[in-house]
N, C-alpha and C positions, 0 to 999 in steps of 0.2 A: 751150802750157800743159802742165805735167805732170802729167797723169792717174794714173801707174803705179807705186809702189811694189813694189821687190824686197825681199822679205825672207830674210836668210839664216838658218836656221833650224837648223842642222847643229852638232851637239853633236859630241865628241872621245869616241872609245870608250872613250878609258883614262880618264876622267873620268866615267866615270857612276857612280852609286852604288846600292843598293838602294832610296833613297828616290824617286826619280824615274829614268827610260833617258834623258830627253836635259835639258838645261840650259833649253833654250828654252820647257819648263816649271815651271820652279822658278816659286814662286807669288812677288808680290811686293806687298804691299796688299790680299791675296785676287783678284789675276787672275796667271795666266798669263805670262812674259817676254815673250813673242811676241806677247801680246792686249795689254799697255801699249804697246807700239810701235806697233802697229797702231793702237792709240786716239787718241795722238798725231798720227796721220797722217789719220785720221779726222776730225779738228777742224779740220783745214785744207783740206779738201774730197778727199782721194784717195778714189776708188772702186775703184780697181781695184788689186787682190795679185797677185803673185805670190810663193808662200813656196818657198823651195829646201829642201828636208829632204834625210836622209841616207836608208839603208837603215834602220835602226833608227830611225827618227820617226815612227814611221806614227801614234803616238798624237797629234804635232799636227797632223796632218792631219784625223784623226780627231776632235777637240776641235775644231779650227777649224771644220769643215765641221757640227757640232751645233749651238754655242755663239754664232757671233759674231753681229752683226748682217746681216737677212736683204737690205740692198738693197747691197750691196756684190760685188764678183765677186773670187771667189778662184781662182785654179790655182795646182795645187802641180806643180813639176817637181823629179824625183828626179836625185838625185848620188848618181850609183853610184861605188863605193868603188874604181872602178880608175880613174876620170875625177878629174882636178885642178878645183877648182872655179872657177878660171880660166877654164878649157875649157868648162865648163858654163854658167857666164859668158855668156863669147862667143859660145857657139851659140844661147843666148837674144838677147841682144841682135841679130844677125845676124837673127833672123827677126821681131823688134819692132821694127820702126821707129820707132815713137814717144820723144820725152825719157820717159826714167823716172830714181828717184830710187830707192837701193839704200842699205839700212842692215841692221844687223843685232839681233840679238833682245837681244841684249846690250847694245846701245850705250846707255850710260848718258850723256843729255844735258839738256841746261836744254830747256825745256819750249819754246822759242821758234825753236828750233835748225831745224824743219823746215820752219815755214814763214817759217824767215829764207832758206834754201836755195831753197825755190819763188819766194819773190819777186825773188830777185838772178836768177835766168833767167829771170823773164818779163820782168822790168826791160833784161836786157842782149837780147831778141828781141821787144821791142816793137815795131824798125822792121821787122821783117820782114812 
């Protein structure tokens, strides 16, 4: 079963603007990019985060860790800005052994999209 959602959280430097430092805040409905995705993923039973931010994110970490709901577990692992996020990728995955499921703060989907994704893997490891 997949427990674990990754979320990538990392805004583009030359895209920030005064009104907000990273994207993964831009408000959308009155929440947050990053707290709709997450809510989403929340309805389908994930407990458990992990959000990838950049060097300049600190404020959704900071948000998240205030604001979201309190029986969920969150870690946030940083992408430092000399590491490819590939690399940081793979060095998370390497030490989680568990399936998890990775989207990003951005991804704009039909409301069905994730736990259409959870069920085709439990469907295809059900004889396991």
């Amino acid at each position: 079963m997949i427990e674990c959602a990754v979320i990538i959280a990392i805004g583009n430097s030359a895209h920030t603007t005064q009104i907000t430092r990273t994207r993964a805040m831009l408000p959308a409905l009155g929440k947050p990019l990053v707290v709709r995705m997450m809510d989403r993923l929340y309805r389908i039973g994930i407990r458990k985060y992990v959000v990838i931010v950049g060097e300049s994110e600190g404020e959704v970490a900071a948000y998240l860790s205030r604001h979201w709901v309190p029986n969920v577990s969150i870690e946030f692992v940083l992408k430092l800005a000399n590491v490819s996020l590939l690399r940081t990728l793979t060095d998370f995955a390497r030490k989680y052994k568990e399936p998890f499921l990775i989207t990003s703060y951005n991804c704009f989907t039909h409301g069905q999209f994730a736990s259409t994704i959870v069920n085709k893997y439990q469907q295809g490891n059900a004889g396991e």
